[in-house]
C-alpha positions as CSV (number, residue, x, y, z in Angstrom):
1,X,-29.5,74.9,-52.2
2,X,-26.8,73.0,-54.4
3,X,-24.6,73.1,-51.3
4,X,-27.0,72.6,-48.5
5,X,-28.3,69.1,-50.5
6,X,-25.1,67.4,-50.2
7,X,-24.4,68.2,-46.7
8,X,-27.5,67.1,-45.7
9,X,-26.9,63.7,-47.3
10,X,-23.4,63.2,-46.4
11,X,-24.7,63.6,-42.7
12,X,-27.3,61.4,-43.0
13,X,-25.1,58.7,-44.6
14,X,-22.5,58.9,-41.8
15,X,-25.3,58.2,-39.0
16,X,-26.7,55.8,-41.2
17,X,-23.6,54.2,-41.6
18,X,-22.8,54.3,-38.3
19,X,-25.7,52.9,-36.9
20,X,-25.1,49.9,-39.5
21,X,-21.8,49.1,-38.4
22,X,-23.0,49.0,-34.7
23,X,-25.7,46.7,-35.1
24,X,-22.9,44.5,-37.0
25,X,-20.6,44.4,-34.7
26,X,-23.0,43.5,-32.0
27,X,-24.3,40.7,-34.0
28,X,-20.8,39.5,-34.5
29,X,-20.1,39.2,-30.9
30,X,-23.5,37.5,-30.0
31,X,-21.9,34.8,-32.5
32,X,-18.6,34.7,-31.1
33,X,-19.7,34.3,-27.7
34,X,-22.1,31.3,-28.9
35,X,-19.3,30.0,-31.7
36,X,-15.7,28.9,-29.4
37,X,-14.0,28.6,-32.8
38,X,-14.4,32.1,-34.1
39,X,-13.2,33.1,-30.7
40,X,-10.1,31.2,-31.4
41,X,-10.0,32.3,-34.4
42,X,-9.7,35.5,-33.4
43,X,-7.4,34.9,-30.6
44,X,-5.2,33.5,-33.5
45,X,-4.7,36.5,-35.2
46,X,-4.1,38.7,-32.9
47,X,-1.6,36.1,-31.7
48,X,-2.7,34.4,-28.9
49,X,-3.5,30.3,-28.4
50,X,-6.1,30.3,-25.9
51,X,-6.4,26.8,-24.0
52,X,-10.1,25.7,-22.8
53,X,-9.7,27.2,-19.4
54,X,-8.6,31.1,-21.3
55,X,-11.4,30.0,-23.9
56,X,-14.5,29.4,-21.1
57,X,-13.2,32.4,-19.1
58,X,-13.1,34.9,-22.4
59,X,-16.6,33.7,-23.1
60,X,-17.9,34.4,-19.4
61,X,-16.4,37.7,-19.7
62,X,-18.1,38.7,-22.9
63,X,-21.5,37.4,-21.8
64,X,-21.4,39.3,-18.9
65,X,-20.0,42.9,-20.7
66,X,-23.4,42.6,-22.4
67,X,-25.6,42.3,-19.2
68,X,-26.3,46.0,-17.6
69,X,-25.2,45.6,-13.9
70,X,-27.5,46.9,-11.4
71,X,-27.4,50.1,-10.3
72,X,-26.2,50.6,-6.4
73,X,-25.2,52.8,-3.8
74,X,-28.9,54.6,-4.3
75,X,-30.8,54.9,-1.5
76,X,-34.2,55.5,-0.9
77,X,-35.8,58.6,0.6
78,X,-37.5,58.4,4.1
């Protein structure tokens, strides 16, 4: 039992953790989509200098990574 306690919490911290840092990170990217300057910013350090045209286009692109495309190629059943 003094061994089986610790596991058990460690796991449970991981996923817990985990599931933290996702919600983050998504809520970070709803911002920077929204926010032009943090995407600069960004862009800055991972050294790039994004003009307006590069700026508009690397929002569009993250707005649309966050919409689910619809699935195709199904057909239906006659």
């Amino acid at each position: 039992m003094d061994i089986v306690i610790p596991i058990i919490t460690l796991i449970v911290g991981l996923i817990g953790g985990f599931a933290i840092g996702v919600f983050y990170l998504r809520r970070q990217l709803t911002k920077m989509q929204n926010d032009p300057q943090m995407l600069q910013k960004m862009a800055k350090q991972m050294g790039y200098n994004l003009n307006n045209k590069q700026m508009q286009r690397a929002q569009q692109m993250m707005k649309n990574q966050g919409q689910v495309p619809p699935a195709g190629g199904k057909r239906k059943k006659k």
